[in-house]
Biopython code that builds the backbone (N, CA, C, O; Angstrom):
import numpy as np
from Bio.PDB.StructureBuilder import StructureBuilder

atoms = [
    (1, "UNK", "N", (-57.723, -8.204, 23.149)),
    (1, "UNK", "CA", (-58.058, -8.534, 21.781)),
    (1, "UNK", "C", (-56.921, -9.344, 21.166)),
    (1, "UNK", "O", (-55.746, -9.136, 21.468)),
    (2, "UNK", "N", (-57.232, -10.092, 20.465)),
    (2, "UNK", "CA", (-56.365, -11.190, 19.969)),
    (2, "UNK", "C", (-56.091, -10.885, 18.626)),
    (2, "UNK", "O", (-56.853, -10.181, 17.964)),
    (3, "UNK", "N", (-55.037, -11.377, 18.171)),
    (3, "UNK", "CA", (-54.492, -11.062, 16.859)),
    (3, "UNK", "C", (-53.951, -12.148, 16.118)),
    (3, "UNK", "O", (-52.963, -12.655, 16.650)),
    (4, "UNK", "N", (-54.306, -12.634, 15.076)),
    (4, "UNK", "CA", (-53.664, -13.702, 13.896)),
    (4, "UNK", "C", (-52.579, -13.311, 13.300)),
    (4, "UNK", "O", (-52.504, -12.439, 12.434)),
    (5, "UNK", "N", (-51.553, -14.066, 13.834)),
    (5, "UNK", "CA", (-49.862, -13.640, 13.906)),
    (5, "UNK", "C", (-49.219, -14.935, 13.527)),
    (5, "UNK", "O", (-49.370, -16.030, 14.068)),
    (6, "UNK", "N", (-48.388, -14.579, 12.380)),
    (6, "UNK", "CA", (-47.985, -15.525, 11.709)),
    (6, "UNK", "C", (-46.083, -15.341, 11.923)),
    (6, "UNK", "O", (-45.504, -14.286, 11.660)),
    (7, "UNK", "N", (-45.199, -16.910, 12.565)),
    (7, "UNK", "CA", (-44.425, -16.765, 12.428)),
    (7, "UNK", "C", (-43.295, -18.041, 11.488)),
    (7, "UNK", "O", (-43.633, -19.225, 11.508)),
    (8, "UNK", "N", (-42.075, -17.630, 10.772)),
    (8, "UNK", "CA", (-41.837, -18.535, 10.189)),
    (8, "UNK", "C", (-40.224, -19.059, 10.902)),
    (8, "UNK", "O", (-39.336, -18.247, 11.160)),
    (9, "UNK", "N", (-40.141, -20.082, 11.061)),
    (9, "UNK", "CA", (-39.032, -20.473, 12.318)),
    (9, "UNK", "C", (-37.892, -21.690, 10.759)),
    (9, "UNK", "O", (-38.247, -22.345, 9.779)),
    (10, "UNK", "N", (-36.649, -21.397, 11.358)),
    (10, "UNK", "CA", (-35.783, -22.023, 10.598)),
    (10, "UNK", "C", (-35.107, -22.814, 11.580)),
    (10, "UNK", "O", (-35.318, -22.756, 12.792)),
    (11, "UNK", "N", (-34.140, -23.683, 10.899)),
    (11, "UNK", "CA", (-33.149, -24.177, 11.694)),
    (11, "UNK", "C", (-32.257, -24.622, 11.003)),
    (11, "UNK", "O", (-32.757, -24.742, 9.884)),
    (12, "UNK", "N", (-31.162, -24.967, 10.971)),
    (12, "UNK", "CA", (-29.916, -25.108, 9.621)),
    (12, "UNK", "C", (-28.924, -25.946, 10.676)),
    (12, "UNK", "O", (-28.157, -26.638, 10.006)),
    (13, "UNK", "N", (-28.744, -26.070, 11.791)),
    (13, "UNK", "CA", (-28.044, -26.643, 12.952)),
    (13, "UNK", "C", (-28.037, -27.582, 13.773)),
    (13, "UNK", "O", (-28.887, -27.468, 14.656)),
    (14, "UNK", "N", (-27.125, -28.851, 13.840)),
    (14, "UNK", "CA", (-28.062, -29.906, 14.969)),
    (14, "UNK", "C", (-28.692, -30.844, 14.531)),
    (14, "UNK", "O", (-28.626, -31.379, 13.424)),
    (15, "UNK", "N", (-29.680, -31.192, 15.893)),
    (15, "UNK", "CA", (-31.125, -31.866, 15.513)),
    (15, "UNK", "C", (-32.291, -30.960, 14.813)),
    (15, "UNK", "O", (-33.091, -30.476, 15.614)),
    (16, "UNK", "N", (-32.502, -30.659, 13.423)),
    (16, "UNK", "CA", (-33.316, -29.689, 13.034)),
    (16, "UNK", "C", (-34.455, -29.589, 13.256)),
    (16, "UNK", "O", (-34.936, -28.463, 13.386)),
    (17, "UNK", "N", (-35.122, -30.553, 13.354)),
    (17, "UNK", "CA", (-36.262, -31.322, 13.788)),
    (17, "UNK", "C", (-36.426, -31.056, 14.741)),
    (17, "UNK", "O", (-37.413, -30.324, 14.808)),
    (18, "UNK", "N", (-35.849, -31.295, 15.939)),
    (18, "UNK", "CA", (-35.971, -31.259, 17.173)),
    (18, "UNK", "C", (-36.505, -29.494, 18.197)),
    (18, "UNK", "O", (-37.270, -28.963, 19.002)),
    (19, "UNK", "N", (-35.096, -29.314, 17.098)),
    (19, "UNK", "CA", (-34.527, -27.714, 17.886)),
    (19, "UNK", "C", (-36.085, -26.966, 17.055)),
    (19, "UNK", "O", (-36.604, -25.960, 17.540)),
    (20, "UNK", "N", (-36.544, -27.519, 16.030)),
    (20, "UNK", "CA", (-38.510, -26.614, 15.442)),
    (20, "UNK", "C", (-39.477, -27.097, 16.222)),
    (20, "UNK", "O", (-40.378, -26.338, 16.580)),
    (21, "UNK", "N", (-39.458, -28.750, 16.711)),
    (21, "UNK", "CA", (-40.365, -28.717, 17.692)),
    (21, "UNK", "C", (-40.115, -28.079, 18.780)),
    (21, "UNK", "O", (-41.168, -27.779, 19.344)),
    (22, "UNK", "N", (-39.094, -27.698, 19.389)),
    (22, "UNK", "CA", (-39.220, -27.417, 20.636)),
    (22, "UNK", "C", (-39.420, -25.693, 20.450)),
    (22, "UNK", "O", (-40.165, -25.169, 21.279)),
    (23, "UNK", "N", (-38.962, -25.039, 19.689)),
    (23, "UNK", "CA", (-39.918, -23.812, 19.415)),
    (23, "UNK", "C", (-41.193, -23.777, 19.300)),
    (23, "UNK", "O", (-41.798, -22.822, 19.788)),
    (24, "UNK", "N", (-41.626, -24.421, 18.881)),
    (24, "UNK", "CA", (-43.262, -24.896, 18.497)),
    (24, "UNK", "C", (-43.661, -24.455, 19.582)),
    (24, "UNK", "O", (-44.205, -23.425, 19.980)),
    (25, "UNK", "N", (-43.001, -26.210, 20.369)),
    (25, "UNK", "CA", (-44.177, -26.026, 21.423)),
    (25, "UNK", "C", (-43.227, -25.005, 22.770)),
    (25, "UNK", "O", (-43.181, -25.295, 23.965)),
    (26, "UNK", "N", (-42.664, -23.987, 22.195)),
    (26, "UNK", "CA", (-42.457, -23.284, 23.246)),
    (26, "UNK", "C", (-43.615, -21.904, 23.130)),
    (26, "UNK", "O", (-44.081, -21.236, 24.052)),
    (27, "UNK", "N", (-43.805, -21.813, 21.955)),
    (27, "UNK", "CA", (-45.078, -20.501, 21.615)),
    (27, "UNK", "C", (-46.054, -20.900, 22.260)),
    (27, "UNK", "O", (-46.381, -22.061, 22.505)),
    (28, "UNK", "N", (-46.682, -19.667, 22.632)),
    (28, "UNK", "CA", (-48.287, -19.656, 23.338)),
    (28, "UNK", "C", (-48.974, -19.810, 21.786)),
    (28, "UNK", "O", (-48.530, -19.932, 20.644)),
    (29, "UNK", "N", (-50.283, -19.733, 22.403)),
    (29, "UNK", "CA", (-51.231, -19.941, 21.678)),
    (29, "UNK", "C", (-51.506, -20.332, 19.971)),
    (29, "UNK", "O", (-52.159, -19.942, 19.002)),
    (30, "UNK", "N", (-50.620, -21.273, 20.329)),
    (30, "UNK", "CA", (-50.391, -22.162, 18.584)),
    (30, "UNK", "C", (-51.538, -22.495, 18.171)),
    (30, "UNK", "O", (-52.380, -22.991, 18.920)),
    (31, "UNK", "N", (-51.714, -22.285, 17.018)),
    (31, "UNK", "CA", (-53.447, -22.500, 16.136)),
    (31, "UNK", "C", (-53.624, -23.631, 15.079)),
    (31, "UNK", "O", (-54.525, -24.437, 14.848)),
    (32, "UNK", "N", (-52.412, -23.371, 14.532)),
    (32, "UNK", "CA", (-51.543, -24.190, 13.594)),
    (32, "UNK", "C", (-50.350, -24.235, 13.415)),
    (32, "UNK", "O", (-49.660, -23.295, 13.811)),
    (33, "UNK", "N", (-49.548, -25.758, 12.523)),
    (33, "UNK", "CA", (-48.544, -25.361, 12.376)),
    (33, "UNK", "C", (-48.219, -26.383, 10.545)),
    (33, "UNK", "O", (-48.418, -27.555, 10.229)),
    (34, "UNK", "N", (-47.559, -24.954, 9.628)),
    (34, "UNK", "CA", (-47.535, -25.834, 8.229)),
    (34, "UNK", "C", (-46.879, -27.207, 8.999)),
    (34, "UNK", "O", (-46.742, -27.607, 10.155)),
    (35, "UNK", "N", (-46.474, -27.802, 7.236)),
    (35, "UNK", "CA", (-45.450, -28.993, 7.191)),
    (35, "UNK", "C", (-44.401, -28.490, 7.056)),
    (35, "UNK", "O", (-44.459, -27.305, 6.727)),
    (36, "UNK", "N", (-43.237, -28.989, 7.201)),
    (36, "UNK", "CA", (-41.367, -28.818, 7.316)),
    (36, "UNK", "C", (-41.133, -28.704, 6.241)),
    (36, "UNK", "O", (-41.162, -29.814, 5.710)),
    (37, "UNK", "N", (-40.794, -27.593, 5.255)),
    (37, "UNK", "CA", (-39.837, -28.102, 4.103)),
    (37, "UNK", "C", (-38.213, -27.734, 4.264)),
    (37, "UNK", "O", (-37.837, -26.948, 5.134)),
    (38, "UNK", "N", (-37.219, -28.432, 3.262)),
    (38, "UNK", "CA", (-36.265, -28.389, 3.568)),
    (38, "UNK", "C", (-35.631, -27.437, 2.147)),
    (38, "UNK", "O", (-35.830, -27.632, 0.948)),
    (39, "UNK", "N", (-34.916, -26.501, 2.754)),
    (39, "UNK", "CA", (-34.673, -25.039, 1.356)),
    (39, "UNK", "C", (-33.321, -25.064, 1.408)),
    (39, "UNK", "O", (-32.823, -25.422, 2.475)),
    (40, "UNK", "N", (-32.525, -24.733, 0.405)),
    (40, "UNK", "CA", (-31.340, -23.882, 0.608)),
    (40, "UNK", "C", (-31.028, -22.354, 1.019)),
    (40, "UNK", "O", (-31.896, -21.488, 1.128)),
    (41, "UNK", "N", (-29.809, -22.187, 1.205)),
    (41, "UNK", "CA", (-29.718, -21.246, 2.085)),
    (41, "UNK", "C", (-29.607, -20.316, 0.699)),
    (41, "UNK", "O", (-29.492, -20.659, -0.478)),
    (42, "UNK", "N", (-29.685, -19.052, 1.299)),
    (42, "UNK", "CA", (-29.913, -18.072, 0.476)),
    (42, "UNK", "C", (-28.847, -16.444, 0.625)),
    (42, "UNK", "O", (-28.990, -15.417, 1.288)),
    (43, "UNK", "N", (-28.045, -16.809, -0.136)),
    (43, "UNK", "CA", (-26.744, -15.547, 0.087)),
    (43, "UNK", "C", (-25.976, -15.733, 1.461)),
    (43, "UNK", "O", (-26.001, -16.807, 2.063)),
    (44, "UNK", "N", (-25.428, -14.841, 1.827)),
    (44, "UNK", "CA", (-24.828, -15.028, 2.987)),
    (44, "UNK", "C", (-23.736, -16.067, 2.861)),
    (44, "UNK", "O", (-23.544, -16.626, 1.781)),
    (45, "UNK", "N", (-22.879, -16.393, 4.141)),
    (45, "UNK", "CA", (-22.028, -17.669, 3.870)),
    (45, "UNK", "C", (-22.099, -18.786, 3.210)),
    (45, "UNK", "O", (-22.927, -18.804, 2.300)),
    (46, "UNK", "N", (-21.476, -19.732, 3.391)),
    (46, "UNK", "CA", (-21.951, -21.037, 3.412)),
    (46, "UNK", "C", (-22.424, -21.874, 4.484)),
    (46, "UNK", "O", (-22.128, -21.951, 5.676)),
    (47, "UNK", "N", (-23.225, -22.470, 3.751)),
    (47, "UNK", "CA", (-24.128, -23.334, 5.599)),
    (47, "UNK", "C", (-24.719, -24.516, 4.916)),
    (47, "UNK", "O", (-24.755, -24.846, 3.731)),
    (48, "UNK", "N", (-25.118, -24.997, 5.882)),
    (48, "UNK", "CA", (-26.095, -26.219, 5.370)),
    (48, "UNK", "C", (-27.807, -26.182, 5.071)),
    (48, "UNK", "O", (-28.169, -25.050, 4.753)),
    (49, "UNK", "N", (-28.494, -26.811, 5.096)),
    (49, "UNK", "CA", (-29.589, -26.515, 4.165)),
    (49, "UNK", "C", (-30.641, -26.514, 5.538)),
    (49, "UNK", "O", (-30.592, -27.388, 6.403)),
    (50, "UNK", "N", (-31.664, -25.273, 5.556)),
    (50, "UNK", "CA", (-32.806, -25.162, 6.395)),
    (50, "UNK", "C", (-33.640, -26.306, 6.214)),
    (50, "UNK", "O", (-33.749, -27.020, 5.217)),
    (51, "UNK", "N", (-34.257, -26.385, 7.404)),
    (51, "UNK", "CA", (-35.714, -27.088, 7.791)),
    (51, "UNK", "C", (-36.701, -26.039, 8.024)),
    (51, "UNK", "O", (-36.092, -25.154, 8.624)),
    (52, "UNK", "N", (-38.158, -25.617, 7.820)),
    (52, "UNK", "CA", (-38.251, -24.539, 7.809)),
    (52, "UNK", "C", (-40.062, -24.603, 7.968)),
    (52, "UNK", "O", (-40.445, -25.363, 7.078)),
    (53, "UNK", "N", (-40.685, -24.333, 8.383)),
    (53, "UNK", "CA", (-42.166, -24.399, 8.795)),
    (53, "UNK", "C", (-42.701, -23.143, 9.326)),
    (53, "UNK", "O", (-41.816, -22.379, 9.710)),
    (54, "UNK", "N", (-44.102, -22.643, 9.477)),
    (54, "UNK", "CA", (-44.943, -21.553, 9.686)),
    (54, "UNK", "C", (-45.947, -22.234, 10.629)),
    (54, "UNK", "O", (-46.441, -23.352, 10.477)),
    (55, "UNK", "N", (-46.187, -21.263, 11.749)),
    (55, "UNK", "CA", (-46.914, -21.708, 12.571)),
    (55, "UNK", "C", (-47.967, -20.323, 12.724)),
    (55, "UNK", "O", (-47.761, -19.150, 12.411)),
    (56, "UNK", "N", (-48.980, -20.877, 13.242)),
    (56, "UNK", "CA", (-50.689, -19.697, 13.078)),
    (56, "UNK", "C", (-50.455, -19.759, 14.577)),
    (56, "UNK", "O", (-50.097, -20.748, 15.216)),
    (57, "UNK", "N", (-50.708, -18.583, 15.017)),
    (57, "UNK", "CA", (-51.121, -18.264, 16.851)),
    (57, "UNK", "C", (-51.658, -17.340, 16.519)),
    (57, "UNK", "O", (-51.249, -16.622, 15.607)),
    (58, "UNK", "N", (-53.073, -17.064, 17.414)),
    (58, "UNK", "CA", (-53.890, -16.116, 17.673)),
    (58, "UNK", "C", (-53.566, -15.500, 19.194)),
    (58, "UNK", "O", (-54.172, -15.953, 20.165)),
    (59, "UNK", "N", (-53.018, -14.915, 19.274)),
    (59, "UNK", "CA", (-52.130, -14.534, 20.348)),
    (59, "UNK", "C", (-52.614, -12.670, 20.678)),
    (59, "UNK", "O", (-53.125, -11.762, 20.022)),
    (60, "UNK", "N", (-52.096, -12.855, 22.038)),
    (60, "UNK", "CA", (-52.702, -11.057, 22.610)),
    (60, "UNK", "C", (-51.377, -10.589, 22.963)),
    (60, "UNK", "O", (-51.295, -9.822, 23.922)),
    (61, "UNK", "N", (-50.570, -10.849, 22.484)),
    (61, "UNK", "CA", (-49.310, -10.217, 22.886)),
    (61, "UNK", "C", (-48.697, -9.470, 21.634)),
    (61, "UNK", "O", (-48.712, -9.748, 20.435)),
    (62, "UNK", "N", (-48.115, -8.346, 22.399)),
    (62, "UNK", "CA", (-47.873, -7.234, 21.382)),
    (62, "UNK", "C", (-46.588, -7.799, 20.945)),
    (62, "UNK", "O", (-45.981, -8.727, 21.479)),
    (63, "UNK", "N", (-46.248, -7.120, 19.903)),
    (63, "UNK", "CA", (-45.393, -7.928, 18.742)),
    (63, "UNK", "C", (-43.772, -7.730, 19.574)),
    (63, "UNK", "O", (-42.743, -8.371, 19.358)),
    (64, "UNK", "N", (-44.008, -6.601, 20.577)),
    (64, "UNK", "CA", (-42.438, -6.950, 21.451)),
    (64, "UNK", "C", (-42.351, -7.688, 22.253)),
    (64, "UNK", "O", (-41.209, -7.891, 22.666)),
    (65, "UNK", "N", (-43.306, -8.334, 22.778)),
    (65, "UNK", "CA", (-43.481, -9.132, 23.915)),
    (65, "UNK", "C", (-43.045, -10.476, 23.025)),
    (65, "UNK", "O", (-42.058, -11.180, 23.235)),
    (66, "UNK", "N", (-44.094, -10.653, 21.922)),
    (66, "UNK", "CA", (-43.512, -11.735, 20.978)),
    (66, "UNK", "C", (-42.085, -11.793, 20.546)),
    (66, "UNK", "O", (-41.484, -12.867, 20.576)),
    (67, "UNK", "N", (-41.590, -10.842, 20.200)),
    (67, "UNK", "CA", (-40.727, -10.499, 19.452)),
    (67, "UNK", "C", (-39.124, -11.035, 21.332)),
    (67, "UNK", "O", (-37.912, -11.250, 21.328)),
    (68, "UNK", "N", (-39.916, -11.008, 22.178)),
    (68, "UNK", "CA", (-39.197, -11.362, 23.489)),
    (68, "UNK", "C", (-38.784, -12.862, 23.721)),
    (68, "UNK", "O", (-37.753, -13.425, 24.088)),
    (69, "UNK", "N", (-40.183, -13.303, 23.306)),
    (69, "UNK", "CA", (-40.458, -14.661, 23.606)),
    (69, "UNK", "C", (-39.830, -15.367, 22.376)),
    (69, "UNK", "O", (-39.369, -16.507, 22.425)),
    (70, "UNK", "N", (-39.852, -14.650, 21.360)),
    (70, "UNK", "CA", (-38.896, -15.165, 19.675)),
    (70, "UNK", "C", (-37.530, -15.327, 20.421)),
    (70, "UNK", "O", (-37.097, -16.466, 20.601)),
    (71, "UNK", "N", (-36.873, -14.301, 20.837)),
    (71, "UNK", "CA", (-35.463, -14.376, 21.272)),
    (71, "UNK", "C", (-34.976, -15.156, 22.667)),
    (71, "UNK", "O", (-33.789, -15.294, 22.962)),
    (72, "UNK", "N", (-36.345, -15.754, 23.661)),
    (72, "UNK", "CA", (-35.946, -16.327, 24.297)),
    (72, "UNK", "C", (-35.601, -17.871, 23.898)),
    (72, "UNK", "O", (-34.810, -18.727, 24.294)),
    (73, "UNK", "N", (-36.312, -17.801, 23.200)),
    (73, "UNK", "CA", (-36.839, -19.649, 22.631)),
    (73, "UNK", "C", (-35.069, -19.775, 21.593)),
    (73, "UNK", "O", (-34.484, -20.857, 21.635)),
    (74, "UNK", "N", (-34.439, -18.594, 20.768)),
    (74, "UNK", "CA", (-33.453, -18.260, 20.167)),
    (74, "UNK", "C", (-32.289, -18.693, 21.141)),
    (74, "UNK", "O", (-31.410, -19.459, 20.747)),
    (75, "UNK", "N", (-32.306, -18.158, 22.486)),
    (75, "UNK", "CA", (-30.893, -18.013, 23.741)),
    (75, "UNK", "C", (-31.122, -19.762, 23.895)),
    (75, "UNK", "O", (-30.102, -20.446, 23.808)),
    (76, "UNK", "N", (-32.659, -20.572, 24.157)),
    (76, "UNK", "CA", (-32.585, -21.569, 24.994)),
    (76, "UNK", "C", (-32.013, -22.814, 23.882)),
    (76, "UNK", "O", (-31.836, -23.973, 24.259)),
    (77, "UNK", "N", (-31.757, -22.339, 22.418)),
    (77, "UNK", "CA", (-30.978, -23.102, 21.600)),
    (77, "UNK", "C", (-30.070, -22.446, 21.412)),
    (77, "UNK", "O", (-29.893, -22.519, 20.196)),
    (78, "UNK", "N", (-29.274, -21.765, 21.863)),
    (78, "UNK", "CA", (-28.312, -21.467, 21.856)),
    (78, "UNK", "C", (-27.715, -20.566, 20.576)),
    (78, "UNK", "O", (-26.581, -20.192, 20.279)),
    (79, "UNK", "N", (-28.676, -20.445, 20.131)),
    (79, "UNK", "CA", (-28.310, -19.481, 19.025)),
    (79, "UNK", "C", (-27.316, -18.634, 19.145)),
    (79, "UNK", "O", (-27.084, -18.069, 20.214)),
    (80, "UNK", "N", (-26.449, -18.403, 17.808)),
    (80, "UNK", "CA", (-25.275, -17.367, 18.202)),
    (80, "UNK", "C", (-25.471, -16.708, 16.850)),
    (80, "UNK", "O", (-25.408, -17.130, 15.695)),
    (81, "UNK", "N", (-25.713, -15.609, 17.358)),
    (81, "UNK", "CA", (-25.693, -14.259, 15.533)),
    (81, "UNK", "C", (-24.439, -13.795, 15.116)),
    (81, "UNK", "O", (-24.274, -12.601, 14.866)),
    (82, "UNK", "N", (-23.370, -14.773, 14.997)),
    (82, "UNK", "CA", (-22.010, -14.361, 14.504)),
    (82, "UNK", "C", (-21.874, -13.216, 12.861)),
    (82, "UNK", "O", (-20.884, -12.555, 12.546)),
    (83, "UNK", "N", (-22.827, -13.287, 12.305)),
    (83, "UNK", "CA", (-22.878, -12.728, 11.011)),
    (83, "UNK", "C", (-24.036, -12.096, 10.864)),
    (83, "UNK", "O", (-24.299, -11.528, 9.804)),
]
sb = StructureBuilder()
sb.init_structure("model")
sb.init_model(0)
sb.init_chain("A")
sb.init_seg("    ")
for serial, (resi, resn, name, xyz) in enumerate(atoms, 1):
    if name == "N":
        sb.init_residue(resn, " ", resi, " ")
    sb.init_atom(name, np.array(xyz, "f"), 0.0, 1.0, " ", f" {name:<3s}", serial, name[0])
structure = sb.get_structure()
């Protein structure tokens, strides 16, 4: 059974652009995906300003499996959770 699972992906680092498409199209079963807006950051340090979009997947994977595939797509940009 499939489920309408909504995720919202940032990027503040880099090619911003780049490093959201290639999350994109690293998710299974993409349905949709909004438009990019660009936000400020919100508490926390100082940083530079998000790129920031929502993508629709109707997806059969349980939210840890997702929640797997969130953090792999995270390691293959290199993400670092210093804070």
């Amino acid at each position: 059974m499939s489920t309408r699972t909504f995720l919202s992906l940032g990027s503040n680092l880099g090619d911003r652009r780049a490093l959201l498409r290639e999350a994109v199209e690293s998710l299974p079963d993409v349905v949709a995906v909004s438009p990019v807006y660009e936000t400020a950051p919100v508490g926390g340090p100082a940083q530079d300003n998000f790129l920031n979009l929502v993508v629709e997947m109707d997806t059969e994977l349980t939210p840890f499996q997702l929640l797997g595939v969130c953090h792999r797509i995270e390691s293959s940009a290199e993400r670092k959770r210093d804070v």
